[in-house]
Backbone as JSON, one array per atom type, in Angstrom:
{
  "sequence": "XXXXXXXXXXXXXXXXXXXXXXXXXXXXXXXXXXXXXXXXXXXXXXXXXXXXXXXXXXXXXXXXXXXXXXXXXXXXXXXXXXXXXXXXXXXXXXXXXXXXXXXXXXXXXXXXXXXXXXXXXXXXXXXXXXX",
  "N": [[10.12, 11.3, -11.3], [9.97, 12.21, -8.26], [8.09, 11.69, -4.94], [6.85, 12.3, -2.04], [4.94, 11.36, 0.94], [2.89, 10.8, 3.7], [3.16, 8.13, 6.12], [1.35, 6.36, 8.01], [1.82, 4.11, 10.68], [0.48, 1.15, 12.28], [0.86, -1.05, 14.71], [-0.63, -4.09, 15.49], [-2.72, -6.1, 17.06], [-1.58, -8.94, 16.8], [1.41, -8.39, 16.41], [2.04, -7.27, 14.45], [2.91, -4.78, 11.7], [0.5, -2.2, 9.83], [-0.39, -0.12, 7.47], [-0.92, 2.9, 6.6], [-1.84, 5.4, 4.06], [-2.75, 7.95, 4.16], [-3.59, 10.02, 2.95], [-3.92, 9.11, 0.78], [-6.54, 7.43, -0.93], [-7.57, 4.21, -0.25], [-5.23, 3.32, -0.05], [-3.19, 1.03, 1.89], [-1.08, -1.63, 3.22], [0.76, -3.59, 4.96], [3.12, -5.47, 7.54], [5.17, -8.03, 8.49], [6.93, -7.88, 10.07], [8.95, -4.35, 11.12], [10.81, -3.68, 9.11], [9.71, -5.07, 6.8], [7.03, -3.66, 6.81], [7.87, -1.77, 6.01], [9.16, -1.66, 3.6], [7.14, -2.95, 2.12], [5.19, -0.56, 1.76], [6.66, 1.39, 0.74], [6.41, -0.07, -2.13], [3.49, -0.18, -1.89], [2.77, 2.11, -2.22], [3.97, 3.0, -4.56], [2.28, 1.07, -6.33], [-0.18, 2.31, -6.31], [-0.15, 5.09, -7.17], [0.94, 4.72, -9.37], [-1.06, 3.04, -10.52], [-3.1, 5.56, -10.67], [-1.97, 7.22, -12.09], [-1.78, 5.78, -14.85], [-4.29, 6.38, -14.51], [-5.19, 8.37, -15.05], [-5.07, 10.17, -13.31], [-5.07, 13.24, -10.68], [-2.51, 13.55, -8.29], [-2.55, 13.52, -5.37], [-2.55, 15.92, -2.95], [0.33, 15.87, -0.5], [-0.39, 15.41, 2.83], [0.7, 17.45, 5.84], [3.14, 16.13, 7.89], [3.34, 16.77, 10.24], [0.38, 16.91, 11.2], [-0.19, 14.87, 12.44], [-0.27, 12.08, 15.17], [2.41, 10.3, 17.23], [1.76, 7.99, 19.02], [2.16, 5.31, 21.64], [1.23, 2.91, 20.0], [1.3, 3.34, 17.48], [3.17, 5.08, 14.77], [3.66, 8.4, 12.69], [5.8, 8.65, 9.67], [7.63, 9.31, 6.81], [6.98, 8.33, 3.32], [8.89, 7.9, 0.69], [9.49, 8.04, -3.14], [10.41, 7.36, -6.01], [8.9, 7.24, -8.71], [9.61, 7.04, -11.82], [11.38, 5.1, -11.41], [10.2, 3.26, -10.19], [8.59, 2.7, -11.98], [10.53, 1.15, -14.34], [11.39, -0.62, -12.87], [9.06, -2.38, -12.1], [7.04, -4.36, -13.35], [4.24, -3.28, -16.09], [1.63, -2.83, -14.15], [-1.78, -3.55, -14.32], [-5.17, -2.44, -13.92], [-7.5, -4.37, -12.33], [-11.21, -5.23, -12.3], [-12.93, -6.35, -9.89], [-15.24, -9.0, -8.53], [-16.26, -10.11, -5.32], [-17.73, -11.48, -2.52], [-20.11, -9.0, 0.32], [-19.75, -9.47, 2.6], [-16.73, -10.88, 2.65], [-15.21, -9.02, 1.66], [-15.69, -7.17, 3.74], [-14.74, -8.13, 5.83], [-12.21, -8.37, 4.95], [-11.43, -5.48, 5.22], [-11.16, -4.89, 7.31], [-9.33, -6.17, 8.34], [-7.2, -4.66, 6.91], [-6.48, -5.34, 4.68], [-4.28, -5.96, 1.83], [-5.52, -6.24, -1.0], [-4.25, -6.51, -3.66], [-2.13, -7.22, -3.65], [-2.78, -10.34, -2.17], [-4.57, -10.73, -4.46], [-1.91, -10.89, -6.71], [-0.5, -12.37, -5.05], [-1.85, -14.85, -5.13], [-2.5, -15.61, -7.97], [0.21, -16.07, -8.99], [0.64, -18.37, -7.42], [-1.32, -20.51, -8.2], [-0.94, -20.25, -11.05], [1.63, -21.36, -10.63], [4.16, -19.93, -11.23], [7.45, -18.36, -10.29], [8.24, -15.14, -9.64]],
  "CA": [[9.9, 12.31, -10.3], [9.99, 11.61, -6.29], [7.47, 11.87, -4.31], [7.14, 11.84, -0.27], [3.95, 11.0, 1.73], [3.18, 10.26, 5.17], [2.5, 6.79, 6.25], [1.34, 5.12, 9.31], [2.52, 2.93, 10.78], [0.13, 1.26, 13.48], [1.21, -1.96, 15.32], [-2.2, -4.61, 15.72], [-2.39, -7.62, 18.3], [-0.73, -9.95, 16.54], [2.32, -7.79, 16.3], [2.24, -6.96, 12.5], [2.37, -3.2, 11.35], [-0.41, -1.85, 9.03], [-0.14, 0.93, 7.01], [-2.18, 3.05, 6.02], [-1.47, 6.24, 3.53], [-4.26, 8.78, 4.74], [-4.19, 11.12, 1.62], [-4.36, 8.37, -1.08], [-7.71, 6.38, -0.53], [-7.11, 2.74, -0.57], [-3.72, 2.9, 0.05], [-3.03, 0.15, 2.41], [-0.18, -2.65, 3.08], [0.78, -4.04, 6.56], [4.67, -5.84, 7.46], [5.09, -8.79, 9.67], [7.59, -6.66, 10.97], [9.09, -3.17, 10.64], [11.51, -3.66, 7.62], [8.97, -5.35, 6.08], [6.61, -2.81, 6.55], [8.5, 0.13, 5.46], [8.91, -2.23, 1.76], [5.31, -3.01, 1.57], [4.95, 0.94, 2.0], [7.01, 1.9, -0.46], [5.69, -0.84, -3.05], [2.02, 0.02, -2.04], [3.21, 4.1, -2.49], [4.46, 3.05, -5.95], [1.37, 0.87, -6.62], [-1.04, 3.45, -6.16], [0.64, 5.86, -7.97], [1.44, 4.07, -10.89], [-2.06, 3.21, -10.76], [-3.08, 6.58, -10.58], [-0.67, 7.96, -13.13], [-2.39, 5.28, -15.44], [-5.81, 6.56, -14.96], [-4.95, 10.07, -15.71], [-5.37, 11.0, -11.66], [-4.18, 14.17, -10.47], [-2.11, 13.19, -7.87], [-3.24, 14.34, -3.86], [-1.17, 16.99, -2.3], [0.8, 15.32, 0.76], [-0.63, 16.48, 4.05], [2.02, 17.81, 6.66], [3.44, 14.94, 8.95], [2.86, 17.41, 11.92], [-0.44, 16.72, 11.44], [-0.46, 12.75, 12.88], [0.36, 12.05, 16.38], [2.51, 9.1, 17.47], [1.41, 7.26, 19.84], [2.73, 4.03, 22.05], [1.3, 1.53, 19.02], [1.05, 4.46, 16.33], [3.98, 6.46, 14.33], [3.76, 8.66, 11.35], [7.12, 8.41, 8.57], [7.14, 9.44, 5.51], [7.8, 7.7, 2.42], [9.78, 8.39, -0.44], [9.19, 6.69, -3.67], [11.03, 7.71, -7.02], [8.1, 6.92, -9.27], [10.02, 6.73, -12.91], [13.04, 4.12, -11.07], [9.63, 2.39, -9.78], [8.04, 1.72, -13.44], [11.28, 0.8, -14.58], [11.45, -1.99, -11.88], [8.16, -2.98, -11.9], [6.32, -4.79, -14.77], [3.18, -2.6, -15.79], [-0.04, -2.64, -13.43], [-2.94, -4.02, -15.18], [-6.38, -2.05, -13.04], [-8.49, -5.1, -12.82], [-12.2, -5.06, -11.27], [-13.16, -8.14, -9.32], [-16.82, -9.01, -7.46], [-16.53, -10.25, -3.92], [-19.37, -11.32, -1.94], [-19.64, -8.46, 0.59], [-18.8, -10.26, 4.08], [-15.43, -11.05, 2.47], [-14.87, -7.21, 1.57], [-15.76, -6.18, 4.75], [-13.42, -8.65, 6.84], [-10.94, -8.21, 4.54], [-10.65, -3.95, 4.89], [-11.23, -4.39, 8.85], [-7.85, -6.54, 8.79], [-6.29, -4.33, 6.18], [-5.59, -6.67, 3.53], [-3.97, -5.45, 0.43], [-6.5, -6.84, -2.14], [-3.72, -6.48, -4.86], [-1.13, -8.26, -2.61], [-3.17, -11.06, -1.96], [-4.33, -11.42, -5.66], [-0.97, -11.23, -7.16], [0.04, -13.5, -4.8], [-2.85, -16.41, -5.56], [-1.95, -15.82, -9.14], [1.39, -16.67, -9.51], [0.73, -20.04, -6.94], [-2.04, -20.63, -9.63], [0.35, -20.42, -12.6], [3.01, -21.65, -10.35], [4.75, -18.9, -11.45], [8.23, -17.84, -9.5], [8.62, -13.92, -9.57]],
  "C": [[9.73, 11.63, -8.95], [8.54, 12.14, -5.49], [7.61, 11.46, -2.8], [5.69, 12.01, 0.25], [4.16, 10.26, 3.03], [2.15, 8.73, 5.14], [2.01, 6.74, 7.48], [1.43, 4.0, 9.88], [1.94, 2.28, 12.29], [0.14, -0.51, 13.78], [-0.11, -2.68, 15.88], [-1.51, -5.63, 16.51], [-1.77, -8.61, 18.26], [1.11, -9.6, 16.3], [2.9, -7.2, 15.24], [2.07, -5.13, 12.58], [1.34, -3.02, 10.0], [-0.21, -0.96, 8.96], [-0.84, 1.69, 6.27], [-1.38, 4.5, 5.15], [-2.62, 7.42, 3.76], [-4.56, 9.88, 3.77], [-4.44, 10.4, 0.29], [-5.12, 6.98, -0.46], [-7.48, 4.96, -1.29], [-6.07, 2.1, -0.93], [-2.99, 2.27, 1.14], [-1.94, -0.89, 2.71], [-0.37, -3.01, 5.2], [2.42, -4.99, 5.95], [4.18, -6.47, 9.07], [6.2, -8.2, 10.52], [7.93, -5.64, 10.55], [9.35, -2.64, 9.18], [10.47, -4.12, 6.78], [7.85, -4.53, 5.63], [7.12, -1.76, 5.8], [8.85, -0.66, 3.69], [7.7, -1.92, 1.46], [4.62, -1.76, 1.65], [5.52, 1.38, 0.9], [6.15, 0.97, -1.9], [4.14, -0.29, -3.02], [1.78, 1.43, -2.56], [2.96, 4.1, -4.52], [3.5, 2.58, -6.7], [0.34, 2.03, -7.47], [-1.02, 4.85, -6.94], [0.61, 5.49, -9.35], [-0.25, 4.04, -11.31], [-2.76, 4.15, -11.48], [-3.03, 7.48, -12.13], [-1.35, 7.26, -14.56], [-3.78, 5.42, -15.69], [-5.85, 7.96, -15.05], [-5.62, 10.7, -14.51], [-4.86, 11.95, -11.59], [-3.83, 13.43, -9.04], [-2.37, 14.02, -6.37], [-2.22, 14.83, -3.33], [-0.8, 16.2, -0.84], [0.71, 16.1, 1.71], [0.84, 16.43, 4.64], [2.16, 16.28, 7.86], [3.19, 15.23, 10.65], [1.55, 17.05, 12.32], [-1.34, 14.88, 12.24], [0.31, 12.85, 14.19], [0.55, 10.57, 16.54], [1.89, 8.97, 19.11], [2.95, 6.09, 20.53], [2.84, 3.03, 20.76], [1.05, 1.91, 17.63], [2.41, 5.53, 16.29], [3.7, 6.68, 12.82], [4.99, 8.52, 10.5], [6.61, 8.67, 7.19], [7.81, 8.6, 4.66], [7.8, 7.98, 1.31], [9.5, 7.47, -1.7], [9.73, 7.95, -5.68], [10.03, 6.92, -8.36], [8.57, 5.98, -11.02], [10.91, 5.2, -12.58], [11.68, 2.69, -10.93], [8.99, 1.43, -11.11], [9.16, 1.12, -13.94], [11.87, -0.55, -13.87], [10.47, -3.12, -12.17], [7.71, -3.27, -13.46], [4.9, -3.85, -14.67], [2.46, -3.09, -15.18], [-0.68, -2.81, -14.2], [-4.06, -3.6, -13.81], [-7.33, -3.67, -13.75], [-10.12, -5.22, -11.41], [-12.68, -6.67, -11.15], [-14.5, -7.75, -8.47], [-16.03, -9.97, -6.13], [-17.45, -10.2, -2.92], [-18.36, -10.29, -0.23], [-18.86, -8.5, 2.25], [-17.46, -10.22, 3.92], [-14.65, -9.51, 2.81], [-14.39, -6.66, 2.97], [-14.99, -6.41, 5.92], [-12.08, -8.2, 6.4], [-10.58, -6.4, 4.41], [-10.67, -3.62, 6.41], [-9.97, -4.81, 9.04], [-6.85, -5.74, 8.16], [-5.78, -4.62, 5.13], [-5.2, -5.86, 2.49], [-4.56, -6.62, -0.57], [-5.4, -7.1, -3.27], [-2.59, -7.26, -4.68], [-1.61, -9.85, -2.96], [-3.43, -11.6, -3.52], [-3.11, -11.53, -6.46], [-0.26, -12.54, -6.49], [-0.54, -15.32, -4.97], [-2.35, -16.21, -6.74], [-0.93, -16.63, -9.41], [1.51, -17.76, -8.64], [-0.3, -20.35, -8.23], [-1.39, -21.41, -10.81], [1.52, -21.12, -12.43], [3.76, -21.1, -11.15], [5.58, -18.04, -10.15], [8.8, -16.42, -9.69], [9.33, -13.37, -8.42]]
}
C-alpha cells in the first residue's frame, strides 16, 4: 500500500537539509544536500512505518500540506513511499532500546540526528560489514 506524508524540509547553517515528518513523532533524517535529503526522507518514511506496522501501530492520518508555510530556509513536499516494495527491499527492522547518557540525547535531537542512521551505520564499520 502507498502512502503520502508531508515532510519538511528546513535548510540549517551548515547548509544540510533536515527533515522532519510532523505527524509521525520521531520521524527525522537530514541530506547533505537536496537529493540526498529527499532519499533519507523516503527511507526514514519507510523506517518508521515499517516500524510501526511491526508494533501493531495504527498508522497517523497525514495532515494537509496547506497547512505548513514555506519559507526562504523552510519548504513543505510530500513524500510518497510504497510500503510493501519498501519491505521487500529492505532487510527486516529489528526495534532495539539503547541507554544514552542524557547530554548526548539532548545534543543529538537539537542537531537532528537519526539515532537509527547513525547506529546502523557504527555497526556495520564495527563488523566491517559492506551493505
Amino acid at each position: 500500500m502507498k502512502y503520502i506524508y508531508p515532510a519538511i524540509f528546513e535548510k540549517d547553517e551548515n547548509n544540510n537539509f533536515n527533515v522532519t515528518f510532523p505527524d509521525i513523532e520521531g520521524a527525522f533524517t537530514f541530506g547533505s544536500n537536496l537529493t540526498e535529503a529527499f532519499t533519507m526522507a523516503e527511507d526514514c518514511l519507510g523506517c518508521a512505518l515499517y516500524g510501526m506496522e511491526e508494533d501493531n501501530q495504527k498508522f497517523p492520518s497525514a495532515s494537509n500540506i496547506t497547512n505548513y508555510q514555506n519559507t526562504d530556509e523552510k519548504f513543505v513536499s510530500l513524500i510518497q513511499l510504497d510500503l510493501e516494495a519498501y519491505k521487500k527491499k529492505n532487510v527486516k527492522a529489528v526495534k532495539k532500546t539503547v541507554y544514552i547518557p542524557k547530554d548526548l540525547n539532548d545534543k543529538a535531537e537539537e542537531l537532528q540526528i537519526n539515532f537509527s542512521k547513525v547506529l546502523r551505520e557504527a555497526l556495520k564499520k564495527e563488523l566491517n560489514i559492506q551493505l
